[in-house]
C-alpha positions, 0 to 999 in steps of 0.5 A: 214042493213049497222050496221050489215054488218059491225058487221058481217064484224068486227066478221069475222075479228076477228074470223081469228085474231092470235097473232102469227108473220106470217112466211114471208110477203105475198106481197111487193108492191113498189111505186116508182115516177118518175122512168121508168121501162126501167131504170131498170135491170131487164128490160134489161138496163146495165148502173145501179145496183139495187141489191134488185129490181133485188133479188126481181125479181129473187125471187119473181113475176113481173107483166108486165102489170100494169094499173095506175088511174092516171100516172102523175108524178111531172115535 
């Protein structure tokens, strides 16, 4: 049963594979360690500039609520 879910997956894959270059990127995920979102601009903190951060805000969309599996982060 498994062999033909992925035979069928792997088809259908491939059925929607175009040689062309996509137009723009769909999704731009930032991953950042060790950096508070109240540091930032765009979060109402004056004291530094982030220019593409701020441009990808303006331009794009911000989710205010993100729920991480594991926030720990180095000491």
């Amino acid at each position: 049963m498994r062999s033909a879910f992925a035979a069928a997956l792997m088809a259908a894959s491939v059925a929607g594979c175009s040689h062309r270059e996509p137009a723009a990127p769909n999704v731009v995920l930032i991953l950042v360690d060790t950096l508070r979102a109240s540091r930032l601009p765009c979060h109402g903190y004056p004291e530094i500039g982030t220019p593409g951060i701020d441009r990808l805000v303006r331009e794009g969309i911000q989710f205010e609520t993100v729920i991480s599996q594991v926030p720990v982060t180095a000491p």
